[in-house]
TIVO-2410 file (N, C-alpha, C; in nm, 3 decimals):
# residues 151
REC num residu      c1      c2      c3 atome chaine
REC   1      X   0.084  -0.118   0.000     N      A
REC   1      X   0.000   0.000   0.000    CA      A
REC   1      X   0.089   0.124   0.000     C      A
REC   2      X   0.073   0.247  -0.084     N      A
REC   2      X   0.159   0.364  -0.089    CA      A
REC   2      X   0.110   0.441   0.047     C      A
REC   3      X   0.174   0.465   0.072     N      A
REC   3      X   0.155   0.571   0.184    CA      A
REC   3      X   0.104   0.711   0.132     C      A
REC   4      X   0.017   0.775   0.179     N      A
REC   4      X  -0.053   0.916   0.160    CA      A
REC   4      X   0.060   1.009   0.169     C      A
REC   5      X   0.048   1.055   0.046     N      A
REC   5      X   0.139   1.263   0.076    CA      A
REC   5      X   0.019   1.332   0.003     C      A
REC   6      X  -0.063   1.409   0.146     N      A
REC   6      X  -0.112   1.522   0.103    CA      A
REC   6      X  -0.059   1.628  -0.041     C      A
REC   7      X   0.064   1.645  -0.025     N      A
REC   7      X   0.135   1.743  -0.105    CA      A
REC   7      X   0.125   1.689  -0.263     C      A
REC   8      X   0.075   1.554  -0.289     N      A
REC   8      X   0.137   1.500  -0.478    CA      A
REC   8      X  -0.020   1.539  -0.523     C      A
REC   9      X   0.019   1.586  -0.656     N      A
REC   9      X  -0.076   1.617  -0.718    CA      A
REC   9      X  -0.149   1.496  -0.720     C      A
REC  10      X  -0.309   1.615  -0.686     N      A
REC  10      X  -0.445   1.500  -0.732    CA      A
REC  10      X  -0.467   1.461  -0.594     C      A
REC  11      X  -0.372   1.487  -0.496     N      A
REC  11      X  -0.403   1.373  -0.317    CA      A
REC  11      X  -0.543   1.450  -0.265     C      A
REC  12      X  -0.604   1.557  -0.315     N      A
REC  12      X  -0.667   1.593  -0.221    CA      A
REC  12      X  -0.785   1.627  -0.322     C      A
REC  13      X  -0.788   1.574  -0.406     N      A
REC  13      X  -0.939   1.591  -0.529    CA      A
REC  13      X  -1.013   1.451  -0.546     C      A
REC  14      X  -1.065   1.454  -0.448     N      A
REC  14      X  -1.206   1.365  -0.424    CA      A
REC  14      X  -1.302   1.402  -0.318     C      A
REC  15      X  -1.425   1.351  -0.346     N      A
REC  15      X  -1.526   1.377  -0.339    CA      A
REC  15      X  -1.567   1.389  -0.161     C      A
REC  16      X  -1.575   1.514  -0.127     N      A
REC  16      X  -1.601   1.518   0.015    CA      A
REC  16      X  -1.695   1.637   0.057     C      A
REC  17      X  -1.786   1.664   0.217     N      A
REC  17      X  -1.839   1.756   0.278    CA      A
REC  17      X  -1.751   1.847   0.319     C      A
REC  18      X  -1.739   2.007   0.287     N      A
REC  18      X  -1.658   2.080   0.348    CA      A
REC  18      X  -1.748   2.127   0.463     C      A
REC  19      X  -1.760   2.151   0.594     N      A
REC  19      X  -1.841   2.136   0.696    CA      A
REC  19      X  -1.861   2.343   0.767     C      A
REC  20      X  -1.942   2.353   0.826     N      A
REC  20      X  -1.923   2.530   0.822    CA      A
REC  20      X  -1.764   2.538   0.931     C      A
REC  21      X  -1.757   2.455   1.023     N      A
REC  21      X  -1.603   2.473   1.115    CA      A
REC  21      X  -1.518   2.446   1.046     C      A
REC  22      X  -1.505   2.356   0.969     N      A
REC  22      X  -1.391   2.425   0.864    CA      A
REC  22      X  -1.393   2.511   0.768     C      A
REC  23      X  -1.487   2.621   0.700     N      A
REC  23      X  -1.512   2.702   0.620    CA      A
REC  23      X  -1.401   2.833   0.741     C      A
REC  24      X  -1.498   2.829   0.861     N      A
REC  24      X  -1.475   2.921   0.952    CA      A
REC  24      X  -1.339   2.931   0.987     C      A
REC  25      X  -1.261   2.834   0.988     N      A
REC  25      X  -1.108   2.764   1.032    CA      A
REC  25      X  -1.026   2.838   0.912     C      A
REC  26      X  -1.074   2.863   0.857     N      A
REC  26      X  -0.975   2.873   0.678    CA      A
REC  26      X  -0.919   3.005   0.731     C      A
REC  27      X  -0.772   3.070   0.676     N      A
REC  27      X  -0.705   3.167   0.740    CA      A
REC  27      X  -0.815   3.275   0.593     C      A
REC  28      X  -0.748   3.397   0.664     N      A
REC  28      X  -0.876   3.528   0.572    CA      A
REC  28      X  -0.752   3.582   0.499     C      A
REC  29      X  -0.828   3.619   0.396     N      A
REC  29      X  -0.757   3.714   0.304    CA      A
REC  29      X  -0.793   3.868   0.289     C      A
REC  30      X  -0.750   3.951   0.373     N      A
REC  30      X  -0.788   4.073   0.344    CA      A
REC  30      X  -0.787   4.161   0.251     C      A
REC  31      X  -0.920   4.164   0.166     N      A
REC  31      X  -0.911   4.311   0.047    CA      A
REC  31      X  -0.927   4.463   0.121     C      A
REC  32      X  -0.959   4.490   0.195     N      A
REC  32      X  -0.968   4.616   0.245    CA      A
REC  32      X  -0.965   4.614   0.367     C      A
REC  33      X  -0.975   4.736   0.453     N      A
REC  33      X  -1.010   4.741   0.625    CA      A
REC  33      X  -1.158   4.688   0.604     C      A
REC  34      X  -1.197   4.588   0.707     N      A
REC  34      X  -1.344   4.573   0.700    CA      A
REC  34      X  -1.406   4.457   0.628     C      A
REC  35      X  -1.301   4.431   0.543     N      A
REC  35      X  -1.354   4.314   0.398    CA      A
REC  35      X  -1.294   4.204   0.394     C      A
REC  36      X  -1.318   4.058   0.381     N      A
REC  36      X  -1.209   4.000   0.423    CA      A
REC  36      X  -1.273   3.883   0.365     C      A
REC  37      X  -1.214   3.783   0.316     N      A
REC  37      X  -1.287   3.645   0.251    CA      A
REC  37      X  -1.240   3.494   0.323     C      A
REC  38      X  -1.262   3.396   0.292     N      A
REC  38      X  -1.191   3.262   0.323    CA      A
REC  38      X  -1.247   3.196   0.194     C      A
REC  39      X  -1.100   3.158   0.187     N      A
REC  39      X  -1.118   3.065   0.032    CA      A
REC  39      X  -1.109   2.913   0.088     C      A
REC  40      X  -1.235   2.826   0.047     N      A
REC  40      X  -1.217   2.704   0.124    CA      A
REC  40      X  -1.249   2.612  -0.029     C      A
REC  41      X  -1.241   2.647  -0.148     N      A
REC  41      X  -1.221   2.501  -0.236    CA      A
REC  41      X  -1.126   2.575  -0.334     C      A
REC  42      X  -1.009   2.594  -0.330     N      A
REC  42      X  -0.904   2.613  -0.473    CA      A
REC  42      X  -0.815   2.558  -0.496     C      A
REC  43      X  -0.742   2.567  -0.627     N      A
REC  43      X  -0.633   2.459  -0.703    CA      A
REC  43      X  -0.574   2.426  -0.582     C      A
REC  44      X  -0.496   2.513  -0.480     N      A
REC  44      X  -0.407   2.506  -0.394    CA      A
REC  44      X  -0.396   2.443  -0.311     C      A
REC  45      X  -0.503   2.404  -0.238     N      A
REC  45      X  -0.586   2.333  -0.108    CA      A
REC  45      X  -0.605   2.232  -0.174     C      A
REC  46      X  -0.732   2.178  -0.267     N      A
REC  46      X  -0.790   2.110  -0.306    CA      A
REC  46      X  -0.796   2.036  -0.454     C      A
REC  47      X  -0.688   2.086  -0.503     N      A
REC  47      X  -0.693   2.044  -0.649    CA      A
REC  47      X  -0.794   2.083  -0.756     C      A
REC  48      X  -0.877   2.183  -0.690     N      A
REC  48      X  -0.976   2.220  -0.775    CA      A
REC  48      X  -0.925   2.294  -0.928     C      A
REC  49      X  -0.952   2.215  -1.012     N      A
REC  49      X  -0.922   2.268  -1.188    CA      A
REC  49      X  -1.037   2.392  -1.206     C      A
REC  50      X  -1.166   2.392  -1.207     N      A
REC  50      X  -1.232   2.483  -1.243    CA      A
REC  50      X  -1.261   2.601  -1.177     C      A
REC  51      X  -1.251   2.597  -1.071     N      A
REC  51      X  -1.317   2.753  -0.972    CA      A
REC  51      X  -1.257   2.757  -0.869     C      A
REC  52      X  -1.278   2.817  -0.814     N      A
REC  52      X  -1.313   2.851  -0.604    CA      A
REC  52      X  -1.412   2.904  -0.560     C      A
REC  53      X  -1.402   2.849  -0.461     N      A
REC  53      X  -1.557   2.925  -0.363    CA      A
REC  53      X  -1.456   2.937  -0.243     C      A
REC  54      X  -1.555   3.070  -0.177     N      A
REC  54      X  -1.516   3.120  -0.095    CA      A
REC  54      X  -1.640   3.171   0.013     C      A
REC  55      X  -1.643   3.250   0.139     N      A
REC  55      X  -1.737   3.363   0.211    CA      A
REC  55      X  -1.627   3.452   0.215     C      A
REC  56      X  -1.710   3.544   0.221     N      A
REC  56      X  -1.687   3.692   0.229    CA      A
REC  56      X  -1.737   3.739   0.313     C      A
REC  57      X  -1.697   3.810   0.417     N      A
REC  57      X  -1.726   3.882   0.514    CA      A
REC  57      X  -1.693   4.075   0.533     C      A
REC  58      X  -1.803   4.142   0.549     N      A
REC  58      X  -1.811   4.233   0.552    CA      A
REC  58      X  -1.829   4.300   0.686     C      A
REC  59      X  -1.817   4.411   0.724     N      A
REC  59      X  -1.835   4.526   0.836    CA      A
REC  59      X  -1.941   4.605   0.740     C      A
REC  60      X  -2.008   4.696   0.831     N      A
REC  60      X  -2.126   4.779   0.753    CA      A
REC  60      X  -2.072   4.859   0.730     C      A
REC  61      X  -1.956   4.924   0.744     N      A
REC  61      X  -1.861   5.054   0.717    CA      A
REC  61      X  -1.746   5.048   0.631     C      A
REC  62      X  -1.726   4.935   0.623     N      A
REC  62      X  -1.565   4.887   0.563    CA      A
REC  62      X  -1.567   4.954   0.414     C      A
REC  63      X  -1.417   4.968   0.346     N      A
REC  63      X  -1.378   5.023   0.277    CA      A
REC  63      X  -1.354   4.966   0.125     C      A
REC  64      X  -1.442   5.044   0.065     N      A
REC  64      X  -1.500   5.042  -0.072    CA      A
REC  64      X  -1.360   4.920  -0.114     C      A
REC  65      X  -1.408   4.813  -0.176     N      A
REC  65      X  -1.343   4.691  -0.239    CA      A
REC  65      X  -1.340   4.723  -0.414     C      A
REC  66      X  -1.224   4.761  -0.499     N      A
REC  66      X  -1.218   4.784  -0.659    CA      A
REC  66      X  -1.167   4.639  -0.728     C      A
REC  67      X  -1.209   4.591  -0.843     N      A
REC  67      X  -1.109   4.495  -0.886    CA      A
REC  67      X  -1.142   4.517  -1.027     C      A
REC  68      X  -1.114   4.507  -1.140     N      A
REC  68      X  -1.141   4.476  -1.238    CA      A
REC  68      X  -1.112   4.322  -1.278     C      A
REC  69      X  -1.242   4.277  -1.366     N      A
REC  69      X  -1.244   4.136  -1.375    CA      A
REC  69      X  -1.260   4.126  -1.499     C      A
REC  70      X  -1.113   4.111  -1.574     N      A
REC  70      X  -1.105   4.044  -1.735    CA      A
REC  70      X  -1.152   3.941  -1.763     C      A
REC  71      X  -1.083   3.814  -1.664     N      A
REC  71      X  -1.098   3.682  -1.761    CA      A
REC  71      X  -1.164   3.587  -1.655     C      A
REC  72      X  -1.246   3.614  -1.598     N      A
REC  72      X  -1.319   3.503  -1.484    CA      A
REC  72      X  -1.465   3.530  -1.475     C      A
REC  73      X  -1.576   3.453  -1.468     N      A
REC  73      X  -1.727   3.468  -1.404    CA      A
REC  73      X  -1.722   3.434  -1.252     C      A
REC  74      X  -1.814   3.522  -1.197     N      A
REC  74      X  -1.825   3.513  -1.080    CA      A
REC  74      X  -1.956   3.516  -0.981     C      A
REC  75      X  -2.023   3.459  -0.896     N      A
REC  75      X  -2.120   3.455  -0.840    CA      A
REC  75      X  -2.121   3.484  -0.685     C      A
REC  76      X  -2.186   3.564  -0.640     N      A
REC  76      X  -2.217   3.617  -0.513    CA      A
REC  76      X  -2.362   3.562  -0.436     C      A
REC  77      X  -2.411   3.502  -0.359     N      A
REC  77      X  -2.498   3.425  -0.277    CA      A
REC  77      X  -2.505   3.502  -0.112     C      A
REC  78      X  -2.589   3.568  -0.131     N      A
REC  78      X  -2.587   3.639   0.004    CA      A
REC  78      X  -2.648   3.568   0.120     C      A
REC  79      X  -2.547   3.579   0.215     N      A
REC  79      X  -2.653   3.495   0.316    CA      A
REC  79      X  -2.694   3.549   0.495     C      A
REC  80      X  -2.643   3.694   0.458     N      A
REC  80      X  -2.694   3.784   0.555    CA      A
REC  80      X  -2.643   3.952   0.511     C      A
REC  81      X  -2.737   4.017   0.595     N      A
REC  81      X  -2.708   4.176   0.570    CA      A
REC  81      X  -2.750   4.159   0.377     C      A
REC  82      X  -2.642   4.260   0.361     N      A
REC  82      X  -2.668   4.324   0.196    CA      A
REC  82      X  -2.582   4.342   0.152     C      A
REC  83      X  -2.597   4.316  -0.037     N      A
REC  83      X  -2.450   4.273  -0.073    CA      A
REC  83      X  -2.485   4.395  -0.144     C      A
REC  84      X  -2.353   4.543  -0.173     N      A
REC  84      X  -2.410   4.677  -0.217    CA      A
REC  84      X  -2.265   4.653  -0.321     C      A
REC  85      X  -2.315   4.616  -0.480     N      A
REC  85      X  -2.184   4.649  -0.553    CA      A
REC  85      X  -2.253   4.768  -0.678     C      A
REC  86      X  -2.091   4.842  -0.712     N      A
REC  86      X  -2.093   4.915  -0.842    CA      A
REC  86      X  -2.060   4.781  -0.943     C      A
REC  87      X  -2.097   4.863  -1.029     N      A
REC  87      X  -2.060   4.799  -1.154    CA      A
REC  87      X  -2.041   4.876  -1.249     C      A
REC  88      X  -1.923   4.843  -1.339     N      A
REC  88      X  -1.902   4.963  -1.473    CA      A
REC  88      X  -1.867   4.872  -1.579     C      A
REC  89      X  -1.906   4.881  -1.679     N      A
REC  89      X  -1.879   4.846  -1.859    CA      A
REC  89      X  -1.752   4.937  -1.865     C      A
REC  90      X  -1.772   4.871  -2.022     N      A
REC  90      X  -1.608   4.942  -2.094    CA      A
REC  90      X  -1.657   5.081  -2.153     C      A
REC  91      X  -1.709   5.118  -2.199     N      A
REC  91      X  -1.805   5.219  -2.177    CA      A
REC  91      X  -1.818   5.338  -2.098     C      A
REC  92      X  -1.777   5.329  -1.959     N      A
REC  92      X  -1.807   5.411  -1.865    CA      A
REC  92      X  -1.943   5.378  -1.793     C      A
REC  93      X  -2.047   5.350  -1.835     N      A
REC  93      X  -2.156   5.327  -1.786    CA      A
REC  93      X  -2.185   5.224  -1.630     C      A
REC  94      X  -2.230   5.282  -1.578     N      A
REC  94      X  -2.246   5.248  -1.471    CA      A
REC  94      X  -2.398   5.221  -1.370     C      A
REC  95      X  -2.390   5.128  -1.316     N      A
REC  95      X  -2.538   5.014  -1.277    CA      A
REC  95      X  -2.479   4.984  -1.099     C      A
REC  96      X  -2.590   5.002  -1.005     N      A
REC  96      X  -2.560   4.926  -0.922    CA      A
REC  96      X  -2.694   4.849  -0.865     C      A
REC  97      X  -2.620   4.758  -0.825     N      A
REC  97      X  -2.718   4.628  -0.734    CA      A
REC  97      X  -2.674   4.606  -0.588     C      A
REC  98      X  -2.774   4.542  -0.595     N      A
REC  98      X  -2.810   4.519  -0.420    CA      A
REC  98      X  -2.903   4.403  -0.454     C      A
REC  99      X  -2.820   4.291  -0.360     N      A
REC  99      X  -2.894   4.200  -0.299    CA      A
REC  99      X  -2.899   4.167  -0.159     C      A
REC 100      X  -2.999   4.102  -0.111     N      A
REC 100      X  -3.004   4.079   0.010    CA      A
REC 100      X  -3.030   3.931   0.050     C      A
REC 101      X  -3.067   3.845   0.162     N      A
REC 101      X  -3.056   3.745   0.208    CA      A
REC 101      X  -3.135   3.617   0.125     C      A
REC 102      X  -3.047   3.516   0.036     N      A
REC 102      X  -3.143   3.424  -0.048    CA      A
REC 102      X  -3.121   3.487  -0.198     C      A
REC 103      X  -3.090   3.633  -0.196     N      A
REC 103      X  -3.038   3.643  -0.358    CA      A
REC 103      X  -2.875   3.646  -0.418     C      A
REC 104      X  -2.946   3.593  -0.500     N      A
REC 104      X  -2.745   3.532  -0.582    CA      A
REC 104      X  -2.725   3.702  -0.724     C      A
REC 105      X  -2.645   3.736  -0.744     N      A
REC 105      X  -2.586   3.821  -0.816    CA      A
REC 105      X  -2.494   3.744  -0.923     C      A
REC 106      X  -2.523   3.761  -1.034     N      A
REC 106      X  -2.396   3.696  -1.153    CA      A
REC 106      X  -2.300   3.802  -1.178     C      A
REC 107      X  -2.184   3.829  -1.160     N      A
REC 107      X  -2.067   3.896  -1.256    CA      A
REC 107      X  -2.020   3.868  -1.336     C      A
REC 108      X  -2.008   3.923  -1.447     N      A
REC 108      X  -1.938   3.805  -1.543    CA      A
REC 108      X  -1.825   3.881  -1.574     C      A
REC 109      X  -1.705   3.844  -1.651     N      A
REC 109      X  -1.579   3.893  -1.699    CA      A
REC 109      X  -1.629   4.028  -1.805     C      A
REC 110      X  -1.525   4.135  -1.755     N      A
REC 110      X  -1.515   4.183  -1.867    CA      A
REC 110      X  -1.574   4.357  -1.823     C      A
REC 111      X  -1.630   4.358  -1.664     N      A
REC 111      X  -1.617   4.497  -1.565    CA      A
REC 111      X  -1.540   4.533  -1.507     C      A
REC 112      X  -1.579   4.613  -1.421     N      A
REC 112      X  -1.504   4.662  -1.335    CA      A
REC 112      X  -1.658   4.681  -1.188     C      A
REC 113      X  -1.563   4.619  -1.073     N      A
REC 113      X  -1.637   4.612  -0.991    CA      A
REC 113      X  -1.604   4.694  -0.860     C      A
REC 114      X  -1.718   4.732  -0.764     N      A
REC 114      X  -1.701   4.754  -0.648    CA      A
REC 114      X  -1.764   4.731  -0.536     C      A
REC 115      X  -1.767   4.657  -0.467     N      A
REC 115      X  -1.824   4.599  -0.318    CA      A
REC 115      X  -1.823   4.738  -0.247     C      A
REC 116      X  -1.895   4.773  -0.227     N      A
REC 116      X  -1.981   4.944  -0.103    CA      A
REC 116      X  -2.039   4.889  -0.019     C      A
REC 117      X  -2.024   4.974   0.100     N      A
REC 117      X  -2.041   4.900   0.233    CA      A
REC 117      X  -2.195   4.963   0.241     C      A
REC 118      X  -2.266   4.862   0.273     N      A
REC 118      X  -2.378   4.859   0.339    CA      A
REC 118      X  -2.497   4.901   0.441     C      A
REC 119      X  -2.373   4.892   0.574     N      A
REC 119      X  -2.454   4.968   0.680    CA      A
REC 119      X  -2.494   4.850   0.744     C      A
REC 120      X  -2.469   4.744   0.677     N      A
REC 120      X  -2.497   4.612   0.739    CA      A
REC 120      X  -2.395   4.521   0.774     C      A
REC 121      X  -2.423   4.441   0.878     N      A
REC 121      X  -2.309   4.322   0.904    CA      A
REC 121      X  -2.329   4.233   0.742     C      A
REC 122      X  -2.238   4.215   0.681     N      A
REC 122      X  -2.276   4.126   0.530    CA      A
REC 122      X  -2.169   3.959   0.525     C      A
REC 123      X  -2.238   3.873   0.498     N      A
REC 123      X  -2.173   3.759   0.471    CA      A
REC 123      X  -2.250   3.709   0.322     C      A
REC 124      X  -2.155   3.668   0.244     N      A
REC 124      X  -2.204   3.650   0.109    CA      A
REC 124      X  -2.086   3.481   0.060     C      A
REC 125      X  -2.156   3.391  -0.020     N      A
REC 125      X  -2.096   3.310  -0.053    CA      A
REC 125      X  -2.049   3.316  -0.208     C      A
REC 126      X  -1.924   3.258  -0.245     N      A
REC 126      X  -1.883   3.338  -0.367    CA      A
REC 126      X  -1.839   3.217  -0.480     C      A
REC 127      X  -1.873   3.200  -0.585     N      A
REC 127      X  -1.786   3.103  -0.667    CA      A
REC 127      X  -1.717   3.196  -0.828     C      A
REC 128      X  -1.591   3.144  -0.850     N      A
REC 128      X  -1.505   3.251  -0.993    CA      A
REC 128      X  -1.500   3.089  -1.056     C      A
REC 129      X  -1.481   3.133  -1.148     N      A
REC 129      X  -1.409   3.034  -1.247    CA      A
REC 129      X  -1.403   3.099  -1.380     C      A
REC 130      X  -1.312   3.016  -1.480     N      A
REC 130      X  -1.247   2.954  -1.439    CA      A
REC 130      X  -1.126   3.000  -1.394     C      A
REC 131      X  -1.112   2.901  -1.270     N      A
REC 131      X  -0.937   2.959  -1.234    CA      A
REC 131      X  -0.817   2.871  -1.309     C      A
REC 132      X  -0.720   3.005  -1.311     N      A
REC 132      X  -0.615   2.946  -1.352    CA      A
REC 132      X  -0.542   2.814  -1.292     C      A
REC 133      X  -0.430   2.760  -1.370     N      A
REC 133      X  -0.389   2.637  -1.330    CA      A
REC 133      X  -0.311   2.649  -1.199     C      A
REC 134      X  -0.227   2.772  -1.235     N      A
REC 134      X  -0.125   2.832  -1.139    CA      A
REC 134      X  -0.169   2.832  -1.013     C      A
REC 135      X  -0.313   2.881  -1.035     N      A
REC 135      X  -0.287   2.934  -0.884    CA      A
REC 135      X  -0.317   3.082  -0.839     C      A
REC 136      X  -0.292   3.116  -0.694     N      A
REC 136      X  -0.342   3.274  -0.679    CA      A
REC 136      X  -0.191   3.321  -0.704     C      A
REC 137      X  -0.134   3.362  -0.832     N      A
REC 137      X  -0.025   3.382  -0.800    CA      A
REC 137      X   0.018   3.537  -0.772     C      A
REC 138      X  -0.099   3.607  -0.789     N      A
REC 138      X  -0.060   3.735  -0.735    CA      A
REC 138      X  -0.069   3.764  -0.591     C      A
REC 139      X  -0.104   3.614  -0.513     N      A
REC 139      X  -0.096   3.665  -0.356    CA      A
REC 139      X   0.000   3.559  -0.275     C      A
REC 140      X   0.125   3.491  -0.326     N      A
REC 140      X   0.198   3.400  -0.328    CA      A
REC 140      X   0.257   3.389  -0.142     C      A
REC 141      X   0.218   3.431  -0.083     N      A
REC 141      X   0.207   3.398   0.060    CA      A
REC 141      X   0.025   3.376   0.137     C      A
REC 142      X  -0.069   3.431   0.048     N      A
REC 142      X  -0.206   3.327   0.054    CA      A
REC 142      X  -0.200   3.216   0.016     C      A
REC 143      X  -0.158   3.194  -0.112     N      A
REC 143      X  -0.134   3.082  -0.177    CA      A
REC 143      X  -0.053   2.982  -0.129     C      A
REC 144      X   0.041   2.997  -0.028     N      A
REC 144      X   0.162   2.926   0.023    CA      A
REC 144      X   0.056   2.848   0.132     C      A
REC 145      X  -0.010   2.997   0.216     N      A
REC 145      X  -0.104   2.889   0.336    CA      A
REC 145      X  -0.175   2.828   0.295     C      A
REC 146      X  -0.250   2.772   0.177     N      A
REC 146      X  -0.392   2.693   0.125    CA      A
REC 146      X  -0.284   2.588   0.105     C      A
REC 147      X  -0.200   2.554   0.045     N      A
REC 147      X  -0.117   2.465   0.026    CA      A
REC 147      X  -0.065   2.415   0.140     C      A
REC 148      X  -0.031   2.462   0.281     N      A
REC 148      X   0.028   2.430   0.357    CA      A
REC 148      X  -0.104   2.364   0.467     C      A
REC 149      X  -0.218   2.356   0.398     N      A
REC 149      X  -0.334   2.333   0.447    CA      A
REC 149      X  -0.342   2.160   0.449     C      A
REC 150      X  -0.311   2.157   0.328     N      A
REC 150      X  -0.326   1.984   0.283    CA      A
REC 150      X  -0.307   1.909   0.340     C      A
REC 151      X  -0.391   1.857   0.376     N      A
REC 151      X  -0.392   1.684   0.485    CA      A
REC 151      X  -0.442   1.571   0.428     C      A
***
């Protein structure tokens, strides 16, 4: 029988419950004062090829979140408070939404986005894809802990 290494590709891509104490357990990634996510299914951790999911956690005050999103779709699932984003085309034109508890939001590639604080405590559940093969490699000490996660 081979002995288990978490670390070889593929050891950790099968079929399992991720449970809410370990969602909660996952270290945070901070985008702003106030804003903060846990990524609990990506390449890094989990071998996941197509996406990540994550929660997102908000303060009702916290500080306006910008990203522009070229090459990924993305979904937002609110599951308390209110999820308050801008949105802008290539264009200039500009739309905002608001959802609240039970509604999902689609983003798709190809805006520019902004998460605005609320006024509410906000927790929202999140899935991107597709993700790259690499990895988060623009946050290469997040990326180091999801990897150093593997059991």
């Amino acid at each position: 029988m081979t002995k288990y290494d978490p670390q070889a590709a593929g050891a950790r891509r099968f079929p399992r419950v991720i449970s809410p104490d370990e969602i909660e357990s996952m270290p945070r990634l901070r985008f702003a004062p106030g804003i903060d996510t846990a990524i609990f299914l990506s390449q890094e951790r989990d071998d996941a090829r197509h996406f990540r999911q994550g929660y997102c956690y908000q303060e009702p005050d916290h500080t306006p979140y910008h990203w522009d999103q070229a090459n990924f779709d993305e979904t937002h699932y609110c599951l308390k408070g209110r999820i308050r984003l801008k949105v802008e085309d290539a264009a200039g034109r500009v739309v905002h939404l608001e959802a609240g508890p039970g509604e999902h939001i689609y983003l798709p590639g190809g805006y520019k986005y902004t998460l605005e604080p609320s006024g509410e405590q906000t927790a929202f559940f999140w899935t991107s894809g597709p993700s790259p093969r690499y990895g988060l490699v623009e946050l290469p000490e997040y990326s180091a802990t999801l990897k150093s996660l593997r059991k």
